[in-house]
C-alpha positions as CSV (number, residue, x, y, z in Angstrom):
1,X,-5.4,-132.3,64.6
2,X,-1.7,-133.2,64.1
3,X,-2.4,-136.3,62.9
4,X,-4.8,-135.0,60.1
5,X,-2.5,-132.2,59.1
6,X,0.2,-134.3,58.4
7,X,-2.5,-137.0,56.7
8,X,-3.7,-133.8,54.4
9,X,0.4,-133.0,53.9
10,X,1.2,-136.8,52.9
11,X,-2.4,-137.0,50.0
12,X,-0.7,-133.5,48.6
13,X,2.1,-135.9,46.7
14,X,-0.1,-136.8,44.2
15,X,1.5,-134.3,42.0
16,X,0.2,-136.2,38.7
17,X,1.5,-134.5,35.8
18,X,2.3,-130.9,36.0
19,X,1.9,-129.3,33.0
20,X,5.0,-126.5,31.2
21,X,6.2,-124.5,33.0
22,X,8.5,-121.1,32.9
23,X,11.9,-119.4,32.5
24,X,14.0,-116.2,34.0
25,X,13.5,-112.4,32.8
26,X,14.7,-111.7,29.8
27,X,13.7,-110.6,26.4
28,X,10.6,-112.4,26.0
29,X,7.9,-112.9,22.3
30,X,5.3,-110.1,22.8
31,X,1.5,-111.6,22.2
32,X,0.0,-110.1,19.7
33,X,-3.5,-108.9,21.0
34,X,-3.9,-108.7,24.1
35,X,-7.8,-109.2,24.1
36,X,-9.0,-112.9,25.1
37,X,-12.2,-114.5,24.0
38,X,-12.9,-117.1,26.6
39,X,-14.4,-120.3,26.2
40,X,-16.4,-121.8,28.7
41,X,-14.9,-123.9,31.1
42,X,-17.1,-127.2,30.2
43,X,-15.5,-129.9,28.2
44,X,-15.3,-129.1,24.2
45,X,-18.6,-130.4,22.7
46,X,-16.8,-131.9,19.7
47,X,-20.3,-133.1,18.5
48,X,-21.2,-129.5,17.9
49,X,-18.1,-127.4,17.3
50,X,-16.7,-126.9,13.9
51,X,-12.9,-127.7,14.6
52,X,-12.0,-127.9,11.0
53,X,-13.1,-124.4,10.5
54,X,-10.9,-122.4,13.0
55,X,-8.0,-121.3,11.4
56,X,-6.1,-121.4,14.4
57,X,-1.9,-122.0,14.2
58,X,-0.4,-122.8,17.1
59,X,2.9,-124.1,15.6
60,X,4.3,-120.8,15.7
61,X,7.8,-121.9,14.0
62,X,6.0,-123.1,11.0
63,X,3.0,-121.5,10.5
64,X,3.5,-118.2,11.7
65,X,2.8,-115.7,14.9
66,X,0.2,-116.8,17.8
67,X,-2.9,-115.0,17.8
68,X,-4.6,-114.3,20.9
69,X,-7.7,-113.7,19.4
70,X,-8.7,-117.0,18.1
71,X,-9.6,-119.8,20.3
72,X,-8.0,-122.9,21.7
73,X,-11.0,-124.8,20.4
74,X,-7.9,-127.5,18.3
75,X,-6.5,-127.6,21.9
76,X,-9.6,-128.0,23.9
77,X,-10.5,-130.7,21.6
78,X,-7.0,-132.7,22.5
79,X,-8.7,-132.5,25.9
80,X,-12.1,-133.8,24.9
81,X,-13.3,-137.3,26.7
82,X,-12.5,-139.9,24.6
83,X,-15.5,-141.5,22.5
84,X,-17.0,-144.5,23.1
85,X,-15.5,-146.2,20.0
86,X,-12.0,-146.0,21.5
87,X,-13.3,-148.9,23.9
88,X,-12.5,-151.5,21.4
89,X,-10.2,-153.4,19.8
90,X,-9.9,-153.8,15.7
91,X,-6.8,-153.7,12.9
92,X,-6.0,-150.3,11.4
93,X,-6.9,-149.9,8.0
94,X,-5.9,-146.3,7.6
95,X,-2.2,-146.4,7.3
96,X,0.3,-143.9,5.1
97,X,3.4,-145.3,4.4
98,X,4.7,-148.9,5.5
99,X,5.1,-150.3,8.8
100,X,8.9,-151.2,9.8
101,X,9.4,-155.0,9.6
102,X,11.4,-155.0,12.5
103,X,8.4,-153.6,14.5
104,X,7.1,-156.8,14.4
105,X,6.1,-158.2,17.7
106,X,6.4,-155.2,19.8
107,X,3.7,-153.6,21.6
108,X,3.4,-149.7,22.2
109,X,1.1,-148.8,25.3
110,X,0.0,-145.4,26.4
111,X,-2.1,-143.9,29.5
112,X,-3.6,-140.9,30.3
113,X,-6.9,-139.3,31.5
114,X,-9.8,-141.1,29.0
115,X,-12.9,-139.2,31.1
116,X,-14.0,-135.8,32.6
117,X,-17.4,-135.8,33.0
118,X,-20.0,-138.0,35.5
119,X,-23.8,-136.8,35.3
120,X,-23.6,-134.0,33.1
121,X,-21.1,-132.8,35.4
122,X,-17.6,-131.4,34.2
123,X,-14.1,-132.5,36.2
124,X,-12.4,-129.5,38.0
125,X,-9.1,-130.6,36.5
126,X,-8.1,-132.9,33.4
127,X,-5.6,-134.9,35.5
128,X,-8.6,-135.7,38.0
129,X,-9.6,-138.1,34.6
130,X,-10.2,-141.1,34.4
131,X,-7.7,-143.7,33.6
132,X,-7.4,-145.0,30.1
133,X,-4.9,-147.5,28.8
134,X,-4.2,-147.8,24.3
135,X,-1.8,-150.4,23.0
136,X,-1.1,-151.0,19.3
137,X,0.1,-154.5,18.7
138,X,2.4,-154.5,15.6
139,X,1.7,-157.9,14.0
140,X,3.7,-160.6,12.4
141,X,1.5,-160.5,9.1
142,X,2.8,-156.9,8.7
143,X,-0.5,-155.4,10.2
144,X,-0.9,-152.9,13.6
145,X,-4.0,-154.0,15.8
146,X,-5.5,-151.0,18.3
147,X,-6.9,-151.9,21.0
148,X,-8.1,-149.6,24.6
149,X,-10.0,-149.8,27.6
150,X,-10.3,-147.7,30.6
151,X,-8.4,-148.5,33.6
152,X,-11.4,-150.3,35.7
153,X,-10.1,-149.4,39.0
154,X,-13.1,-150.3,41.6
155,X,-13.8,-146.5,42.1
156,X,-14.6,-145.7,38.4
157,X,-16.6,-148.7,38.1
158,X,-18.7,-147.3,40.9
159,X,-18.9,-144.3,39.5
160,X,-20.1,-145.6,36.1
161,X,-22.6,-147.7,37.4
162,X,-24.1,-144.9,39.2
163,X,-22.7,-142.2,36.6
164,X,-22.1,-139.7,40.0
165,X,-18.9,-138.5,41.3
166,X,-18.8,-140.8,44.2
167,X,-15.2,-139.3,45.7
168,X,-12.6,-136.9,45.9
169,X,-9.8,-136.0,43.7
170,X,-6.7,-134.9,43.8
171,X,-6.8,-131.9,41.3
172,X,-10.1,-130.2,42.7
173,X,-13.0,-133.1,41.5
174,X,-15.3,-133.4,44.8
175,X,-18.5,-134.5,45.5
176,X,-21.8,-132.9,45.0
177,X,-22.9,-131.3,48.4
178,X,-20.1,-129.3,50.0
179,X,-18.7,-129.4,53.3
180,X,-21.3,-132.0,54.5
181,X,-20.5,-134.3,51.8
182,X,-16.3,-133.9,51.7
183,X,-15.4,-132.9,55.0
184,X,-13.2,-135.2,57.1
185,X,-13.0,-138.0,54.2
186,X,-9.6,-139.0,53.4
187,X,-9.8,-141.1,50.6
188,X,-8.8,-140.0,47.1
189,X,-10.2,-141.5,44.1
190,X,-7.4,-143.7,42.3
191,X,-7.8,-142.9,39.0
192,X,-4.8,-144.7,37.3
193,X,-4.1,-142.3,34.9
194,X,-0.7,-141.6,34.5
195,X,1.9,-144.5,33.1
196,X,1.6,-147.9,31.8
197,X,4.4,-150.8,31.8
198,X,5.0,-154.1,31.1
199,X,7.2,-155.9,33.2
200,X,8.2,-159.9,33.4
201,X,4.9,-160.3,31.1
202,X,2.7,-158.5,33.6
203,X,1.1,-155.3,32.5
204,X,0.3,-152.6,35.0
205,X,-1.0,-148.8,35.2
206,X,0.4,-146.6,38.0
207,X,-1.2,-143.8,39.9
208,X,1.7,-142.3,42.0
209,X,-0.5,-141.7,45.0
210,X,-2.6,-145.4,45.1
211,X,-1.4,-148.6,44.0
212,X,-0.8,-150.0,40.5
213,X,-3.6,-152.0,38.8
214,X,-2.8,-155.0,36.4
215,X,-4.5,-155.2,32.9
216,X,-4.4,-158.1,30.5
217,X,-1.2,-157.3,28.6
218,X,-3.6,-158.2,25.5
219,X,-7.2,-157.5,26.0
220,X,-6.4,-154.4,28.7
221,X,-8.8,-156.0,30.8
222,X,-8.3,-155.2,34.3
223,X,-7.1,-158.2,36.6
224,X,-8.7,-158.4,40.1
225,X,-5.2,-159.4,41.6
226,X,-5.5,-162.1,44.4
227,X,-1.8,-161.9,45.5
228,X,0.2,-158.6,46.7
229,X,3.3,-159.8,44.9
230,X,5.7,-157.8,42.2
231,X,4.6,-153.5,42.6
232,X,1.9,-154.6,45.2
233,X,4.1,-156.3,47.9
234,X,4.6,-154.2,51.1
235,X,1.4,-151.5,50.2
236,X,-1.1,-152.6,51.9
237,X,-4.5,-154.5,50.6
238,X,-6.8,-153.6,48.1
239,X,-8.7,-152.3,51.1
240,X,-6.3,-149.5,51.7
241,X,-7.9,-146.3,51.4
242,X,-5.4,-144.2,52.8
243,X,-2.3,-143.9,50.7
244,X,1.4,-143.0,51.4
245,X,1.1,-142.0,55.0
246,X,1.5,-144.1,57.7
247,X,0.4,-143.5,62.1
248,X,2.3,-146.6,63.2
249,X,4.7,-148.4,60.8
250,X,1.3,-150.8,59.9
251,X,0.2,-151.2,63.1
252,X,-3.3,-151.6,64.9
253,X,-3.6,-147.4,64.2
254,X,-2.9,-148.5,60.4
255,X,-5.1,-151.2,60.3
256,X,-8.0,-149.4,61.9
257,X,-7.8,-146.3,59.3
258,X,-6.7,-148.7,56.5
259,X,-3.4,-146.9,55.9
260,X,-1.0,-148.3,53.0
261,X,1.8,-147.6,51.2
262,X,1.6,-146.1,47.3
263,X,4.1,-146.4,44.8
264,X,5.2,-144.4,42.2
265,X,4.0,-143.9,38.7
266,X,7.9,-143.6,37.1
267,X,9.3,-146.8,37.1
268,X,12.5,-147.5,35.3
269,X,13.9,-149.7,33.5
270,X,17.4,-150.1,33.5
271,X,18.6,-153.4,31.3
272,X,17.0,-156.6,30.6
273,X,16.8,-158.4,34.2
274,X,16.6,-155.0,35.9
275,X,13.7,-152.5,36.9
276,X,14.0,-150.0,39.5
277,X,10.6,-148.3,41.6
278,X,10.2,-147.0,45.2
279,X,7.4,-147.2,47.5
280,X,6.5,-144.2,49.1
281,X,4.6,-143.6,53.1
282,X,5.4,-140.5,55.2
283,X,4.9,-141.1,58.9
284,X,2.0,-138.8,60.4
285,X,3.6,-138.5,63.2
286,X,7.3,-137.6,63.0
287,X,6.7,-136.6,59.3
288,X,9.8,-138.4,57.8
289,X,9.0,-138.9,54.4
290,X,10.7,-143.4,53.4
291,X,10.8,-144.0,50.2
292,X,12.1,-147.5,49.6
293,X,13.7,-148.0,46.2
294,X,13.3,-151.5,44.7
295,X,15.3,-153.2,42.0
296,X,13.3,-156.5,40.7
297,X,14.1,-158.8,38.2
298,X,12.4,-159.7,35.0
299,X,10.0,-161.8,37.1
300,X,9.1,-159.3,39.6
301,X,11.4,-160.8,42.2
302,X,12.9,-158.1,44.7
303,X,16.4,-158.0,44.2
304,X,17.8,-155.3,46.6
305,X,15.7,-152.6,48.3
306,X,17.0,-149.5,50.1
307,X,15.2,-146.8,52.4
308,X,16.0,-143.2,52.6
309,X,14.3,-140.9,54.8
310,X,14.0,-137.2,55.0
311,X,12.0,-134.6,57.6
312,X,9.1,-132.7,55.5
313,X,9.2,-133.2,52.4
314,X,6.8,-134.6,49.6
315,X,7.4,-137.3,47.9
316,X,8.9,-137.0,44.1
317,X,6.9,-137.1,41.2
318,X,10.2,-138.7,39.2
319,X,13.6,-139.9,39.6
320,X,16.6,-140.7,37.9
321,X,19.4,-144.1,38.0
322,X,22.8,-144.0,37.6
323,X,25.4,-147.0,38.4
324,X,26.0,-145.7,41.6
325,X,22.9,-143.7,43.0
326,X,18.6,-143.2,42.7
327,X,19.0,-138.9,42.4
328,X,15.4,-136.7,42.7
329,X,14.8,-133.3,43.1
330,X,13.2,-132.2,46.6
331,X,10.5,-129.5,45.3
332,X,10.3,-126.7,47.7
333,X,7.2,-126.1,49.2
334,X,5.4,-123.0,51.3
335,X,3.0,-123.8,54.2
336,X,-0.5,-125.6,53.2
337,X,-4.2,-124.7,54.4
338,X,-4.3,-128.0,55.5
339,X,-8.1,-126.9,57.3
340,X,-9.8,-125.7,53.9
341,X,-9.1,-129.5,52.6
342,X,-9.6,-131.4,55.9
343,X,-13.3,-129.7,56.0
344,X,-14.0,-130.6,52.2
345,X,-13.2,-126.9,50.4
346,X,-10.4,-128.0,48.6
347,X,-8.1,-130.7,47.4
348,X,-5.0,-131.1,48.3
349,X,-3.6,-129.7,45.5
350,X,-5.2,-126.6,46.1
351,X,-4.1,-125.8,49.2
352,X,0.0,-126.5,47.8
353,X,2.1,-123.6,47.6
354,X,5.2,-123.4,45.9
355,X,8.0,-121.7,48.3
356,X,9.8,-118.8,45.3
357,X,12.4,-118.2,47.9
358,X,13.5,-121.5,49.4
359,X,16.6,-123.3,47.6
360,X,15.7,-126.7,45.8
361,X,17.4,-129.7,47.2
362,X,18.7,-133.1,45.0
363,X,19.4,-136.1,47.2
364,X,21.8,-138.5,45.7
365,X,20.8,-141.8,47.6
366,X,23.4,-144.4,46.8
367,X,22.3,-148.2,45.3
368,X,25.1,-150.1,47.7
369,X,25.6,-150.5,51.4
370,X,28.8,-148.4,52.8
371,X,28.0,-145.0,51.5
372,X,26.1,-142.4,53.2
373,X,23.1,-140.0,50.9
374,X,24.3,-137.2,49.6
375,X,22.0,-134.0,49.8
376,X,22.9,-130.8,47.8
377,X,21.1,-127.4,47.3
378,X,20.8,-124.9,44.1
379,X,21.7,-121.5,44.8
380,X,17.8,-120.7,43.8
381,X,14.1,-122.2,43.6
382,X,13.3,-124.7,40.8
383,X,10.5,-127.3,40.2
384,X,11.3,-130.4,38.6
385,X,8.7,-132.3,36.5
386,X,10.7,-135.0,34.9
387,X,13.5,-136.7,34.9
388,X,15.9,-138.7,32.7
389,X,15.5,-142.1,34.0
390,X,19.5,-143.0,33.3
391,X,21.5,-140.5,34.2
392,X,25.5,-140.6,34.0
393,X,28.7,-140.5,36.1
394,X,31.6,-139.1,34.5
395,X,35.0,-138.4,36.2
396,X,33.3,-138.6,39.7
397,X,30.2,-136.5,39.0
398,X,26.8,-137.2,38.2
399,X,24.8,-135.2,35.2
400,X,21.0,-135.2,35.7
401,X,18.8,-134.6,33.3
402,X,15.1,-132.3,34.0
403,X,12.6,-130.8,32.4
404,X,10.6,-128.1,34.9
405,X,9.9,-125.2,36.4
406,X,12.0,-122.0,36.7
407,X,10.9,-120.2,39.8
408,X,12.6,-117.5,39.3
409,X,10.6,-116.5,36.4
410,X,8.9,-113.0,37.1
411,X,6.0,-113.8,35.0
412,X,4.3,-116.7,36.4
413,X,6.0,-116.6,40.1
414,X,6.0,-112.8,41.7
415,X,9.3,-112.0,43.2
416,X,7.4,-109.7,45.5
417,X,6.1,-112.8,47.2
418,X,7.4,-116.0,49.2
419,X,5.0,-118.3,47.5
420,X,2.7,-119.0,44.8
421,X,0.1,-121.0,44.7
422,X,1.3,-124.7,42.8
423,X,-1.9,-124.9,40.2
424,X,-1.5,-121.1,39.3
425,X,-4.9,-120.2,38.1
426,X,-5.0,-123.3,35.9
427,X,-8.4,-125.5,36.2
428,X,-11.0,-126.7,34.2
429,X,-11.2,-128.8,30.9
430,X,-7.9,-128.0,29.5
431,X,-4.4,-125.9,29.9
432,X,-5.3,-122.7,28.9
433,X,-2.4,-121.1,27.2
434,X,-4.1,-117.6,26.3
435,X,-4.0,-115.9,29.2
436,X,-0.2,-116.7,30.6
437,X,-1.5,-119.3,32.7
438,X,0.5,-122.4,31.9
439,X,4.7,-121.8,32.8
440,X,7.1,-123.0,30.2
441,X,8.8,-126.0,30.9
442,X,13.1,-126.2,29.8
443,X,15.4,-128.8,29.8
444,X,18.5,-128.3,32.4
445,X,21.4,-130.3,32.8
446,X,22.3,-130.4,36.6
447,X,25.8,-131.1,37.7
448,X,26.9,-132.9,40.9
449,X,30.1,-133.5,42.7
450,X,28.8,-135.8,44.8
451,X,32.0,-136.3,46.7
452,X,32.3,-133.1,47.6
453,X,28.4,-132.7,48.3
454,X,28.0,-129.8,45.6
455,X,26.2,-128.3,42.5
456,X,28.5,-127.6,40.0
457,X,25.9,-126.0,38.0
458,X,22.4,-125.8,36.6
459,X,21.8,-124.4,33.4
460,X,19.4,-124.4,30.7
461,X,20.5,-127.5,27.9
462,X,19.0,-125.4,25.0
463,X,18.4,-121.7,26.1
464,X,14.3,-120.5,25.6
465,X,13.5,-123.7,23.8
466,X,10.1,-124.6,25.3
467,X,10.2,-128.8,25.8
468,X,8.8,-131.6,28.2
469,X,8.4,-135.4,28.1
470,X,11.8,-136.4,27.8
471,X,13.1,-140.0,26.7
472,X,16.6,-141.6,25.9
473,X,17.4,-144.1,23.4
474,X,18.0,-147.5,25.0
475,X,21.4,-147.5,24.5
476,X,22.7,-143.8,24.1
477,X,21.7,-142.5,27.1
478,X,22.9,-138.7,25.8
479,X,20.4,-139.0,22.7
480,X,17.0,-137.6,23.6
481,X,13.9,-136.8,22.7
482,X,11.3,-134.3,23.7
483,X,7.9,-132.7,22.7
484,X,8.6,-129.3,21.7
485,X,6.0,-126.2,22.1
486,X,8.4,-122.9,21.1
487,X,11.3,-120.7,21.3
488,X,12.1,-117.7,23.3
489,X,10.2,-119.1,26.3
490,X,6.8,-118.8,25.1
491,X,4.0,-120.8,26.6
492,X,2.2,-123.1,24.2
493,X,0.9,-126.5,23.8
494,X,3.6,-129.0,22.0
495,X,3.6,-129.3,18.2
496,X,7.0,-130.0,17.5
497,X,9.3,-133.3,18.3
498,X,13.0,-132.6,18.8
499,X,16.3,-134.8,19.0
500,X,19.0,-133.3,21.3
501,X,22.2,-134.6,22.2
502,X,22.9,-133.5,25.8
503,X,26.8,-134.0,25.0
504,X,27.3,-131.6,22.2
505,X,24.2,-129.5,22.5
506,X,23.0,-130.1,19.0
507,X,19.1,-130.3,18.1
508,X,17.2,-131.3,15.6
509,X,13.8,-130.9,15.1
510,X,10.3,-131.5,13.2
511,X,7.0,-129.6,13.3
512,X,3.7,-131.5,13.0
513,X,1.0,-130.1,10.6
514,X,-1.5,-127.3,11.5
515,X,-3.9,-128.6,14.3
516,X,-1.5,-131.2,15.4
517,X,-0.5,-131.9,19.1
518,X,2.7,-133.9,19.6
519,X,3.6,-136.0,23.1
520,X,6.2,-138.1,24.3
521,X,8.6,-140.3,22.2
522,X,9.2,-144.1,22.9
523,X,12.3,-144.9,21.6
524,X,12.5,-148.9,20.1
525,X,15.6,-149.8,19.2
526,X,16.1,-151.4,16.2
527,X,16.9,-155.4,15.0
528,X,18.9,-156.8,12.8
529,X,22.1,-154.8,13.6
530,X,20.1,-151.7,12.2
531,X,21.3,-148.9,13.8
532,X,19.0,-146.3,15.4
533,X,15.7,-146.4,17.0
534,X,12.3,-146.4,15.3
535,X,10.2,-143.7,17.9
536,X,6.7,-144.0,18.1
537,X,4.3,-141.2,19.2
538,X,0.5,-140.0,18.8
539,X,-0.3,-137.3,17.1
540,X,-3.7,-135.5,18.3
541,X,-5.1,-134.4,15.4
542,X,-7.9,-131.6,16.1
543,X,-8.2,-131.4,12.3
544,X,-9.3,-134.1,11.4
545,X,-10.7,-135.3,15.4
546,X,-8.5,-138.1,15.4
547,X,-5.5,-139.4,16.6
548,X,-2.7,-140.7,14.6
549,X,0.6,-143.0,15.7
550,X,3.2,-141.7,14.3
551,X,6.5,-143.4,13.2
552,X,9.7,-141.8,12.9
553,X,13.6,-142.9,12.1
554,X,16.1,-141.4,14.5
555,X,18.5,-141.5,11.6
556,X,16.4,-139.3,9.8
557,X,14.7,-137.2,12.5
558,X,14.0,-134.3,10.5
559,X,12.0,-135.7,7.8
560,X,9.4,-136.9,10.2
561,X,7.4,-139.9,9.7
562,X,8.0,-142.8,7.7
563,X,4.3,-144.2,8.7
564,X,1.5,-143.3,10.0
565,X,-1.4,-145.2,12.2
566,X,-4.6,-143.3,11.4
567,X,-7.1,-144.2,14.2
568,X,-11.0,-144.3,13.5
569,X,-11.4,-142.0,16.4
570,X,-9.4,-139.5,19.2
571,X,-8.0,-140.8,22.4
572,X,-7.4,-137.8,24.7
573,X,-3.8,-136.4,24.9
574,X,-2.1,-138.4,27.7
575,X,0.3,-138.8,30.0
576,X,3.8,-141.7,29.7
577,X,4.1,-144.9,27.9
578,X,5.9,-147.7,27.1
579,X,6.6,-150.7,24.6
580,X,7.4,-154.2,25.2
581,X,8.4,-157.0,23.0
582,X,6.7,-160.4,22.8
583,X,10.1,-162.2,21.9
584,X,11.9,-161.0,25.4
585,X,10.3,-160.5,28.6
586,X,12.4,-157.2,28.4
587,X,10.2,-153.9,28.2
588,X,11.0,-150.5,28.3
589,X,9.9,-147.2,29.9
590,X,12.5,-145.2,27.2
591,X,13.4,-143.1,30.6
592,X,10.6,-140.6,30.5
């Protein structure tokens, strides 16, 4: 029983994405009705539901006060699966404004969950979707080419084939038939669903709690790798269907259970001959969590790894590189009911509780030889989702970046209690934002004297202001970018972009149009000795059921975009992305 307690602890890392979160008692914006028309917790039909004629504003900044009353049928369509027709590949036609020049020969790719339903039959949670990969291809000849495919890991294809949910998910997705059916059964569905990078001309899409699968950097077909080299060395065969746990350090135990390694879905990129990962296995029986950071070059060589261990924990969802040091945030956790998912009631993220009274804990794990970890605590409980993937040292101490989780906030996390439950009562097709379910997420700047093995502080960047996805400009680290949802530390989906810079404070910001979602911003650097960025982005369009790539100047942030990539159809509101550049083998993450 040991062993599969600690197996059930290890599958719990697959945090995925966790959606806004929260902040601390204070004055807060009062909702306006408190009744609640719920829709049903099926996918949006957007064959039958007449999204153009809801008059629903959820930019509350621009178009006025949030109204309880009327539906999140725009939002629930951001959610919907995407069509049929996004499985193609064709040049957009439907373009406002002109396409920068110096966009030429770069690539913009994009993951997130594409599917939600097998059989008739509804996911449990959106981030239990099924991976799907978009890249727009900006030409030479001045043109944009779209082109997506789903991730074809060998579990979806099986599923498609046979249209049935054939495993179990991370988020709550099980199969049909209950204890009989689930019970005992390990293995988690890989749905590659959560980043996209191209790296020394190879393309993958990462799952943090499986291994990466490699797609055509062109046609985003999926490649049936023969060798385990670049992401895949040291994980463990295809075969592996038990990830990030490990019974003997990949001995006969390992090999009989066919225990492996995963690797994480935040990858950075830190210059041009330089990318930085870690693989991740907790050992089932002494439950030290390794992760083993990697540096490779532009051809996927290894360059340098180095292991740090720590006594349970869960792995990190992200991380953050400095010269010196790989920093993460070590989430605190309650106990589990590790029984209710070993016997097939529930996934492993629904058994996770979040501990409201246990300090959080960064460990600053240094890049060279000589220099021992460094582990600090906050005086109080916080949950990071993101990370800026540089960070900086300045006169000896280290400034980190986050975007999460506040849990100290009465309203989502009772004080009354030790621990909450980590999904809330959040489930089903979409975040549901009427009914307080979804906590705000805020960006804090974390301070760290790592000589002295302290926090200096932990505060709030821009007080109230409701943000996630963060990015950084290649080469001004302090100059980033982030989806914005509201002030005052309301919860609401994002329909806002905003520019801050974490050394003076300053934001600037732009609000999308009525029924517009924004997402995460890819910074590209401009040619030419321009200076600046151009920032690509979608915009999910519920208005017009469509989504849109949106290009912006950083030089001119406010007036929003100076093009815009009108897509024949939606893809569904994703996760991270990327862009490479077809004259370098150089690509970037932008630091999300």
């Amino acid at each position: 029983m040991n062993l599969f307690s600690a197996t059930a602890i290890l599958l719990s890392l697959a945090l995925g994405e966790s959606f806004s979160p929260h902040h601390p008692t204070s004055s807060r914006v009062v909702r306006k009705n408190s009744a609640v028309t719920e829709l049903a917790s099926s996918a949006v039909d957007t064959s039958t539901t007449t999204v153009n004629n809801i008059p629903w504003t959820m930019n509350t900044v621009k178009y006025g006060e949030y109204d309880n009353d009327v539906q999140h049928v725009d939002w629930g369509f951001a959610y919907s699966s995407t069509p049929p027709n996004a499985v193609d590949s064709y040049i957009i036609d439907d373009i406002e404004g002109e396409i920068p020049s110096d966009l030429s020969g770069v690539t913009f790719y994009k993951a997130g969950p594409g599917n939600f339903q097998r059989d008739g039959r509804q996911y449990e949670h959106v981030l239990d979707g099924d991976g799907f990969v978009f890249a727009i291809k900006f030409q030479e000849d001045g043109s944009a080419k779209y082109t997506g495919r789903f991730v074809e890991t060998e579990y979806f294809l099986e599923e498609q084939t046979e249209d049935k949910i054939k495993y179990r998910n991370v988020f709550g997705t099980q199969r049909d038939g209950g204890v009989l059916a689930n019970a005992f059964d390990l293995t988690l569905k890989n749905v590659a669903n959560t980043n996209v990078l191209q790296w020394g001309e190879r393309l993958y899409a990462f799952w943090e709690a499986g291994r990466p699968y490699e797609m055509n950097p062109d046609t985003l077909e999926t490649l049936r790798s023969v060798t385990e080299d670049g992401p895949l060395k040291g994980l463990g065969g295809i075969d592996c269907k038990v990830r990030g746990i490990t019974i003997d350090e990949g001995g006969p135990i390992d090999n009989i259970v066919k225990a492996g390694k995963s690797f994480t879905a935040h990858p950075h990129v830190e210059d041009e001959d330089t990318l930085i990962g870690f693989k991740i296995e907790t050992n089932a029986q002494t439950k030290f969590m390794t992760l083993e950071f990697t540096e490779y070059d532009s051809k996927w060589n290894e360059k340098k790894a180095t292991s740090f261990s720590v006594k349970d924990s869960l792995p990190p969802h992200d991380f953050s590189v400095s010269k010196s040091y790989y920093s993460f945030f070590d989430n605190p956790y309650g106990e589990m009911d590790n029984m209710r998912y070993l016997i097939g009631l529930k996934a492993p993220t629904q058994i996770m509780q979040l501990a409201l009274r246990q300090p959080t804990k960064v460990h600053v794990v240094p890049r060279s030889k000589g220099q021992d970890p460094v582990t600090v605590e906050l005086d109080h409980s916080y949950f990071c989702i993101h990370l800026n993937g540089l960070s900086e040292e300045k006169d000896g101490k280290l400034y980190l970046y986050s975007t999460g989780w506040d849990l100290t906030d009465e309203r989502f996390f009772p004080q009354s209690q030790d621990s909450a439950p980590f999904l809330g009562a959040w489930g089903g097709a979409y975040p549901d934002f009427t009914r307080g379910k979804v906590p705000p997420s805020l960006l804090y700047e974390t301070v760290i004297d790592v000589e002295k093995g302290t926090v200096m502080s932990h505060e709030e960047v821009r007080p109230g202001i409701v943000i996630e996805f963060p990015t950084q400009e290649e080469d001004k680290p302090n100059m980033m970018y982030l989806a914005i949802a509201a002030e005052e530390y309301t919860s609401l989906p994002s329909s806002g972009l905003c520019r801050i810079n974490t050394e003076t404070r300053e934001m600037e910001t732009w609000w999308a149009d009525n029924k517009q979602f924004t997402h995460e911003v890819i910074p590209v650097k401009k040619q030419n000795d321009q200076p600046g960025s151009w920032l690509l982005t979608p915009l999910y369009d519920a208005g017009k059921r469509r989504t849109t790539i949106a290009i912006l100047d950083s030089e001119d942030f406010s007036s929003g975009p100076v093009c815009r990539l009108n897509l024949k159809h939606h893809v569904t509101y994703g996760l991270h992305g990327s862009f490479a550049r077809q004259s370098q083998s150089v690509v970037s993450d932008n630091l999300p």
